[in-house]
C-alpha positions as CSV (number, residue, x, y, z in Angstrom):
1,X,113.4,54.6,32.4
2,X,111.9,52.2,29.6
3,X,108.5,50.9,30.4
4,X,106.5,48.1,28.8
5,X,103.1,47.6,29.3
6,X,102.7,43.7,30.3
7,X,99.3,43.5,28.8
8,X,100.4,44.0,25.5
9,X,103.6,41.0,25.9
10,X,100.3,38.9,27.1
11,X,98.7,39.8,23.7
12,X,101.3,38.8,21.5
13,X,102.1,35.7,23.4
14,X,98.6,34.5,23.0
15,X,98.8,36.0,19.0
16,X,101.9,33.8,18.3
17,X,100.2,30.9,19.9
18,X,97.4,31.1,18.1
19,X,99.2,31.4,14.7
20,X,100.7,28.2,15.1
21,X,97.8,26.3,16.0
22,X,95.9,27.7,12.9
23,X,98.8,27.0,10.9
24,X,99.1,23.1,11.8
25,X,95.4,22.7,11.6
26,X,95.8,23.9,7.9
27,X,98.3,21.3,7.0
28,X,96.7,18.8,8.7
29,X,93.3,19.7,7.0
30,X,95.2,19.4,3.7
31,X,95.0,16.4,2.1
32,X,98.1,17.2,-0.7
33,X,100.3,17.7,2.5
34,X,100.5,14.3,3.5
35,X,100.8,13.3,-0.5
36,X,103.2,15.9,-1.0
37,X,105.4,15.4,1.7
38,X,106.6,11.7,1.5
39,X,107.7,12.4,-2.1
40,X,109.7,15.2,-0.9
41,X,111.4,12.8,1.1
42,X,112.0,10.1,-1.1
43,X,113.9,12.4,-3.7
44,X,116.7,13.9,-1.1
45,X,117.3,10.0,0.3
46,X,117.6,8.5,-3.0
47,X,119.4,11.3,-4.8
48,X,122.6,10.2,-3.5
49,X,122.7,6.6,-3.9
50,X,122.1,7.6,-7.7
51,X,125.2,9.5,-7.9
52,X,126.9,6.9,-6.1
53,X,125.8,4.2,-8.3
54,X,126.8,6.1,-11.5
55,X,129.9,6.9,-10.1
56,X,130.7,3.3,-9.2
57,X,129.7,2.6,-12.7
58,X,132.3,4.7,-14.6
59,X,134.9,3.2,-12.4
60,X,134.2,0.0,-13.6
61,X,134.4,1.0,-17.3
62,X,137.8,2.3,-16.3
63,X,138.7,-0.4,-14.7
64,X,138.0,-2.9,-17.5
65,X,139.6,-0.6,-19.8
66,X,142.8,-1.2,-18.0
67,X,142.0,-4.8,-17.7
68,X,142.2,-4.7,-21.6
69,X,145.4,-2.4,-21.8
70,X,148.0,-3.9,-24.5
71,X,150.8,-3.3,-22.0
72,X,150.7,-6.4,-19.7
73,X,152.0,-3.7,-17.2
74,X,149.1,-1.6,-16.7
75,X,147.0,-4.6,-16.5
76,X,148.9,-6.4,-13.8
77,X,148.7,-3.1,-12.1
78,X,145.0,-2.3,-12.4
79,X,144.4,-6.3,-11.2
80,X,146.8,-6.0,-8.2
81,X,144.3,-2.4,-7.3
82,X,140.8,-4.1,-7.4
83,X,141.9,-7.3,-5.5
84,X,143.2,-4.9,-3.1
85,X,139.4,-3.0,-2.8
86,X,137.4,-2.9,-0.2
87,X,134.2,-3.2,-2.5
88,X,133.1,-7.0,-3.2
89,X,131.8,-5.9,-6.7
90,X,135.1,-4.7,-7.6
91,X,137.3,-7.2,-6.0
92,X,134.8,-10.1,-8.2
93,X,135.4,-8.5,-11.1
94,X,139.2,-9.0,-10.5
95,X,138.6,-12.4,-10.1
96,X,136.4,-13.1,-13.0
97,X,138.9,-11.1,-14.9
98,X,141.6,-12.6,-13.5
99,X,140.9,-16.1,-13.9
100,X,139.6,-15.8,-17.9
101,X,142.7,-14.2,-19.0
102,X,145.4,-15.4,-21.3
103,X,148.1,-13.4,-19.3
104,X,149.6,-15.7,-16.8
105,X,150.8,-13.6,-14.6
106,X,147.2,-12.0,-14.2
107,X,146.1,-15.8,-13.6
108,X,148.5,-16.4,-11.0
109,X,148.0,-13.1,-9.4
110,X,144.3,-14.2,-8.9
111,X,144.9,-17.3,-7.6
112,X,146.9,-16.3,-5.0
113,X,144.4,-13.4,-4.0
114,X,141.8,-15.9,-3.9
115,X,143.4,-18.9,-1.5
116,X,144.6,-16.2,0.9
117,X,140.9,-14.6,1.4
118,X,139.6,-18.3,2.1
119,X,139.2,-19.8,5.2
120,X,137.8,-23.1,3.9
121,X,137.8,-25.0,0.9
122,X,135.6,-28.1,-0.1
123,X,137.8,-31.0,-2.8
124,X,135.7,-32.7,-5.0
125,X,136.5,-36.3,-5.6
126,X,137.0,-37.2,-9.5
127,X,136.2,-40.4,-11.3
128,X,134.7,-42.3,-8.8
129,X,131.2,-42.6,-10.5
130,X,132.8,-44.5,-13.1
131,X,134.0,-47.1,-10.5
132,X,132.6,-50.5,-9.6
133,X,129.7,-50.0,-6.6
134,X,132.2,-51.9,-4.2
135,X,135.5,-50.0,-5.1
136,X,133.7,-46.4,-4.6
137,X,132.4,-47.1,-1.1
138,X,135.4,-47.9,-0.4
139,X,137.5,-44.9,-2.0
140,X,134.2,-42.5,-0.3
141,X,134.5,-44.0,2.8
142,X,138.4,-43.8,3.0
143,X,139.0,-40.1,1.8
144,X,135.2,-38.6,2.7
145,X,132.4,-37.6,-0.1
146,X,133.8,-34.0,0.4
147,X,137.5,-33.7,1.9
148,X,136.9,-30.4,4.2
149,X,139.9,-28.2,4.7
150,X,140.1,-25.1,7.4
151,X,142.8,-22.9,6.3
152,X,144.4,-21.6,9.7
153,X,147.2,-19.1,8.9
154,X,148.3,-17.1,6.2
155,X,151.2,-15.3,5.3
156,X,150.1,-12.6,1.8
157,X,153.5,-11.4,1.3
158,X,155.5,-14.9,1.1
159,X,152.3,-16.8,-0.5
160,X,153.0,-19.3,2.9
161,X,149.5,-21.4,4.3
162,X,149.0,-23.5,7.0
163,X,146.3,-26.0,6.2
164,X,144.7,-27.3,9.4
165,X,148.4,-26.8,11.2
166,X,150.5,-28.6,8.1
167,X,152.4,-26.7,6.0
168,X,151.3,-25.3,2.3
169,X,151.8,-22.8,-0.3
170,X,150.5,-21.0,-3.3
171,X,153.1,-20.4,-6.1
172,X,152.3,-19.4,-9.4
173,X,149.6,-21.7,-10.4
174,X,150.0,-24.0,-7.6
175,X,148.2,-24.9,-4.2
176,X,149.4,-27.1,-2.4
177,X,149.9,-28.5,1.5
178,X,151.4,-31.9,3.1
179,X,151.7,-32.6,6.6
180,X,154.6,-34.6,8.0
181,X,155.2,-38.4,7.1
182,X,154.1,-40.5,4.6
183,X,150.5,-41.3,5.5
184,X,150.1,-37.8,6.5
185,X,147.0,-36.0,4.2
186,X,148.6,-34.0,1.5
187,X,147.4,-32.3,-2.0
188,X,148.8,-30.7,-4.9
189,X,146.6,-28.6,-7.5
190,X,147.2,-26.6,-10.2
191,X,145.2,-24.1,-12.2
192,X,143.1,-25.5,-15.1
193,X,140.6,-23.8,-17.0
194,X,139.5,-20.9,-15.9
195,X,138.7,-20.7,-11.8
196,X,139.3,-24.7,-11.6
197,X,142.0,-26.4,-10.2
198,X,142.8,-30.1,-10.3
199,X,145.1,-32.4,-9.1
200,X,145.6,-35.1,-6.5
201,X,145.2,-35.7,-2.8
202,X,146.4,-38.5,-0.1
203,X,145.7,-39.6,2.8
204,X,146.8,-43.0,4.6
205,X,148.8,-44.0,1.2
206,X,145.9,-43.7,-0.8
207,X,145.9,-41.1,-3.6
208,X,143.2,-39.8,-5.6
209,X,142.3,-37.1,-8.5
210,X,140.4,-34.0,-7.0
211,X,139.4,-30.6,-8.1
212,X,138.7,-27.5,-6.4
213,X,136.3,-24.3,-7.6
214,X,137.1,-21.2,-6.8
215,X,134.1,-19.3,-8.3
């Protein structure tokens, strides 16, 4: 029968304990420890958001390679992809892209991306600085300094928008709504230069010019 000798189990109890108290008091006695350890640290947390920031950066060199592909194709197709990302940095550069270029298809694509992912939009009234003090109170007071629209309901595969409950669309170029009768508020815009739309809104059987940013 295997016999063990309980004084020597007690000895290298109190040997293992006293090994790891020696060996904490040296680190702690160490100053370079608590220089050397942070760094240590630092380095494995911010090794990956390195890669991940290069690798985001290729992809966007890829991406506005395709952007500048001769065949109109392959740069609808590349457009339709970022719009469709799930990272902002990618989805603005779609826009941007979008928006500046000569294809209007790609312009048109980038509209509609952009009125479906709002929930709001703010019209700015035009010309009425140049009118007489009396005349733009009243225009200001009738239509609002900033005509506020929520939009509540969207439909991304037929381009159909409700605006505050009435009726709108994007088309191609175009954004409009109108609610029903002929003093109900309705507006019609179409793409201008770059991420700017203009056209007109009414309300009450008033009508003036308006533009809407989109950037």
């Amino acid at each position: 029968m295997l016999h063990i000798d309980c004084r020597w189990l007690i000895f290298a109890r109190f040997a293992l304990t006293v090994m790891s108290v020696l060996a904490a008091s040296s680190y702690a006695a160490d100053p370079h420890w608590l220089k050397t350890t942070p760094v240590v640290i630092a380095q494995t947390t911010t090794a990956p958001s390195a890669d991940r920031i290069r690798a985001q950066s290729q992809r966007m060199r890829e991406y506005r390679a395709l952007l500048a592909d001769p065949d109109s194709n392959v740069r609808l197709a590349a457009l339709d992809e970022m719009l469709k990302s799930s990272e902002p940095a990618l989805r603005e550069l779609a826009f941007e892209a979008g928006f500046a270029s000569a294809d209007q298809n790609m312009r048109a694509l980038a509209l509609r991306a952009r009125i479906i992912s709002m929930k709001s939009f703010v019209l700015e009234l035009q010309n009425v600085a140049k009118l007489a003090d009396e005349e733009r109170r009243r225009v200001i007071a009738h239509f609002g300094p900033n005509p506020t629209f929520t939009i509540t309901k969207v439909d991304e595969q037929t381009g159909n928008i409700e605006v505050q409950q009435c009726p709108g669309r994007v088309a191609g170029q175009e954004f409009s709504f109108s609610c029903a009768g002929n003093n109900g508020p309705a507006m019609r815009l179409r793409l201008a230069d770059g991420a700017v739309m203009t056209g007109t809104y009414s309300r009450l059987g008033a009508i003036v010019a308006v533009q809407l940013t989109l950037q």
